[in-house]
N, C-alpha and C positions, 0 to 999 in steps of 0.2 A: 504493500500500500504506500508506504514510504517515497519508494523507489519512484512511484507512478506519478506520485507529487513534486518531486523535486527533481522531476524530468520537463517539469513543465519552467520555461524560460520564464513566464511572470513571476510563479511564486517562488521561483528562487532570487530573481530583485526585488520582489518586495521582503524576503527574509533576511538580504544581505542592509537593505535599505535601513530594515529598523535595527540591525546589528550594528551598522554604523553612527546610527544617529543615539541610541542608548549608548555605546560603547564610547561617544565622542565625549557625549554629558558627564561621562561617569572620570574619564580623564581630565575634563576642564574643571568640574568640580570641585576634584581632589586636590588639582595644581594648585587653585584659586585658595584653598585650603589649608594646604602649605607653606603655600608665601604669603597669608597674613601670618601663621602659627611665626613666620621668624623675621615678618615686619617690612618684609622687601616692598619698596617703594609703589604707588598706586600705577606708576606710567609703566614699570616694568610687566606689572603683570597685563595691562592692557593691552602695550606692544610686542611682547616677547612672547608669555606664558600661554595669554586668551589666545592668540594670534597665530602659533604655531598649534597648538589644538584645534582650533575652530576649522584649521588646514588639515591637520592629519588625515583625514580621509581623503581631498585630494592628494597627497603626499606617495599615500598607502599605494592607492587604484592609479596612481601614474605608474609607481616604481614598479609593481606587479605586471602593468597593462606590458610595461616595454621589454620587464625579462620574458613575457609572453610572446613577444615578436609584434602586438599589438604597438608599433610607433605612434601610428595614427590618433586610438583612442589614448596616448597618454600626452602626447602634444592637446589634442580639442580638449581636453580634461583642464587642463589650464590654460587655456585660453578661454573655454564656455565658463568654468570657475570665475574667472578673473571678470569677464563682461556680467556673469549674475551676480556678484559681488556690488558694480559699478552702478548697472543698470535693475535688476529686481531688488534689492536688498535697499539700496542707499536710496531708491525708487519710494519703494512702498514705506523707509522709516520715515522720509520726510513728507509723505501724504499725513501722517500725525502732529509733525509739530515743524518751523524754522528752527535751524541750528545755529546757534550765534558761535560766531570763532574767536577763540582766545587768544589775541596776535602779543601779547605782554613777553613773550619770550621766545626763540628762535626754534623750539622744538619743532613745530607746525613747518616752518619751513626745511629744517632738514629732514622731516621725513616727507615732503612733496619735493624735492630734489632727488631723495635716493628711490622713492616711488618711479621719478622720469625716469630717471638712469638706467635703472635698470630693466623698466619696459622697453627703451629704444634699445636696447642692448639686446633681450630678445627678440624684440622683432627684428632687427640685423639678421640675426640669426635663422631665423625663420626664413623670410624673405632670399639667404644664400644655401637653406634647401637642407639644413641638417642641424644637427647639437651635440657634437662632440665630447670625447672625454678631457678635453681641455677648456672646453666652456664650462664642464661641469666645476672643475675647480675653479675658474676664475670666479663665478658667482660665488663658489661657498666661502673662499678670501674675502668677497663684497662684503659677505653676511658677516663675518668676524668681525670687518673693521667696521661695518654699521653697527655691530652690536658694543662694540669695543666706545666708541664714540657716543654712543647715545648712554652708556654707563658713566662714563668720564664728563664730561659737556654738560647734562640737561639728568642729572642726577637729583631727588629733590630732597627735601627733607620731612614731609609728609608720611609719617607711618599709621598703616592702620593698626588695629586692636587688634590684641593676641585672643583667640578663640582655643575653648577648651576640646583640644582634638589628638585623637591617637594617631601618634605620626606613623607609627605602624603599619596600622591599618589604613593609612590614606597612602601609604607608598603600595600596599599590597593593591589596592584598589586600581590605581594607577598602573600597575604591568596588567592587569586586568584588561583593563581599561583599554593597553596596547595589542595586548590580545586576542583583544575580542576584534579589534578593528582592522587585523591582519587577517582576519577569516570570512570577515563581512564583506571587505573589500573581494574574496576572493569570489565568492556570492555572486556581489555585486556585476564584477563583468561580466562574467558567464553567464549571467541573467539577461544583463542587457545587451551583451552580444547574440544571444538568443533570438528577445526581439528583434532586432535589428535583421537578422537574418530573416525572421517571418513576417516581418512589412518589408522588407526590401531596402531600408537604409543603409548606408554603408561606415564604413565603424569611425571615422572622423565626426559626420554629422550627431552617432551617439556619443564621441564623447564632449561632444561642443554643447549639447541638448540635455541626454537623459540624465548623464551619467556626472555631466559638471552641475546641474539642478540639484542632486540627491547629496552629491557631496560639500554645498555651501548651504545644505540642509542649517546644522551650526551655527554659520554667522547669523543664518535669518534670524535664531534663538536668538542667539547672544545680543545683540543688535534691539531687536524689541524688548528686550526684558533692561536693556541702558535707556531706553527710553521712558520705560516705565517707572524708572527709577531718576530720569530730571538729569540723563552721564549721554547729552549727544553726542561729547567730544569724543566718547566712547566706541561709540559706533563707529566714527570716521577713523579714530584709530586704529579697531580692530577691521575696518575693509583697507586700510594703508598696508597695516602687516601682515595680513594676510593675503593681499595681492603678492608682496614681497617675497612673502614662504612658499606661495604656492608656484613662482618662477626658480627660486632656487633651491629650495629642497625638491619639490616633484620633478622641475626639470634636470635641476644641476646634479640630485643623485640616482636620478634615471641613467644621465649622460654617463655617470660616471661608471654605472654597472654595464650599460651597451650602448654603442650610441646611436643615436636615431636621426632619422633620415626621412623626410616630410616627405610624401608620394603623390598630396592631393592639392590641386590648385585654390581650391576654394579654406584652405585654414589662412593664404593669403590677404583675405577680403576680411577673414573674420575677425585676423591679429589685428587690421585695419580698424576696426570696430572696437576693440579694447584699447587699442591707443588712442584713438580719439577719445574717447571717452573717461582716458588717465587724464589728457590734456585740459578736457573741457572742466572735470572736477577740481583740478590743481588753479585754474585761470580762476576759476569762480572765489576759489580758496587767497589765492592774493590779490586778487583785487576789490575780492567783496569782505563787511564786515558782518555776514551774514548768507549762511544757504537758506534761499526761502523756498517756501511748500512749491508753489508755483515749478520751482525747478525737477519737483518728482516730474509730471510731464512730460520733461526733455528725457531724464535717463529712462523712465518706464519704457515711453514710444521706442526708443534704439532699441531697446532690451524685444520687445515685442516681433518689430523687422525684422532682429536677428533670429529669432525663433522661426519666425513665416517665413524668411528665407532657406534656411536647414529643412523646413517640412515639405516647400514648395515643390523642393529638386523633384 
């Protein structure tokens, strides 16, 4: 009976879907957990901690997709992440409230700097048709010394309260946590590679679509629940680094275990589409003192074409 069930392509992504999306919570939680238990700074855990978690699952489903030989689904996997990040996420949170920006310190601007840099960097890449085991290192150097800099420079003095927590049991929780979202991922493609095969899509378009959708599952959390809680700056931080994680961890440790090799023309248009849409959110961010609701519309609309374009083909 078993067998008959989990021969079916749907319910095995929708089993790999809630393995990821329970297994992400149970990781961020724990993080979040930890570094108040030992006071570590509010901007670290937003930039670093939330950010690389909220990523993990594209992280996972790139590195897996490309030792699979799947190139295709592990490049659209971050690139459809990064555009649902831009465009559905930062979309729908500002349909709730304007975001006012905190321009009092240079933070906001070094990471819309290293946000560019290193989307033009990918796309370069992209656009000359491959992603080497040499790019992979070069990004993960980027990450060091952005991480290095943002510890050093914009360091604050801000600690939250110690919570009474068994560190223990929150580090057990957390390989858990990794655990479980190594198996989900594995789910996950084979699910959606599945469908893909029985409508007829071809495995770039799922992972621009399906399969970058389920994995910024996460931020969508993480994102309304800072809203709910009055932390916009929140939100725009955790879609900064986690755009940033999801180009150099999923791409740069994909690259690094094989390298991959772009096959299909149209991830061209679509890097297109996340770049513009790094640019237009950065422009809005220095020059305005203020994202207003009004501006959901622009990223919703993009986010929508990009979708009706992938279904269209």
């Amino acid at each position: 009976m078993l067998n008959i069930i989990f021969s079916n392509p749907f319910v095995i992504f929708m089993f790999g879907s809630i393995l990821l999306y329970y297994s992400s919570e149970l990781l961020i939680s724990n993080s979040i957990a930890l570094s108040e238990k030992f006071n570590v700074p509010r901007f670290i855990i937003g930039g670093t901690i939330i950010a690389l978690g909220t990523s993990l699952p594209e992280i996972i489903v790139s590195i897996s997709a490309n030792i699979k030989g799947n190139s295709d689904v592990a490049i659209g996997n971050i690139v459809g992440s990064n555009i649902a990040n831009l465009g559905l996420i930062l979309g729908i949170s500002l349909c709730f409230k304007s975001f006012n920006i905190n321009k009092s310190n240079n933070e906001y601007l070094f990471n819309i700097v290293s946000l560019l840099f290193i989307t033009v960097v990918f796309y370069i890449n992209l656009l000359n048709g491959h992603f080497l085991f040499v790019h992979g290192c070069m990004f993960l150097v980027f990450y060091c010394l952005y991480f290095f800099i943002y510890i050093k420079y914009f360091k604050n003095e801000d600690k939250l309260d110690d919570i009474d927590n068994n560190n223990s049991f929150n580090i057990i929780k957390l390989i858990l946590g990794v655990i479980l979202i190594y198996y989900g991922s594995q789910f996950f493609i084979d699910g959606a590679l599945g469908i893909a095969h029985k409508i007829g899509m071809n495995d770039i378009a799922v992972g621009l679509t399906i399969i970058a959708l389920g994995t910024s599952a996460p931020e969508l959390i993480v994102s309304l629940n800072a809203i709910k809680k009055n932390e916009s700056m929140l939100v725009i931080g955790n879609i900064f680094g986690s755009n940033i994680a999801n180009i150099v961890f999923a791409g740069g440790i994909a690259s690094l275990i094989k390298n991959i090799y772009i096959s299909h023309n149209e991830i061209f248009i679509f890097s297109s589409i996340m770049l513009f849409l790094t640019i237009l959110l950065s422009l809005i961010m220095l020059f305005s003192k203020k994202i207003y609701k009004i501006y959901s519309l622009i990223f919703t609309s993009v986010y929508i074409i990009f979708i009706y374009m992938n279904f269209s083909n």
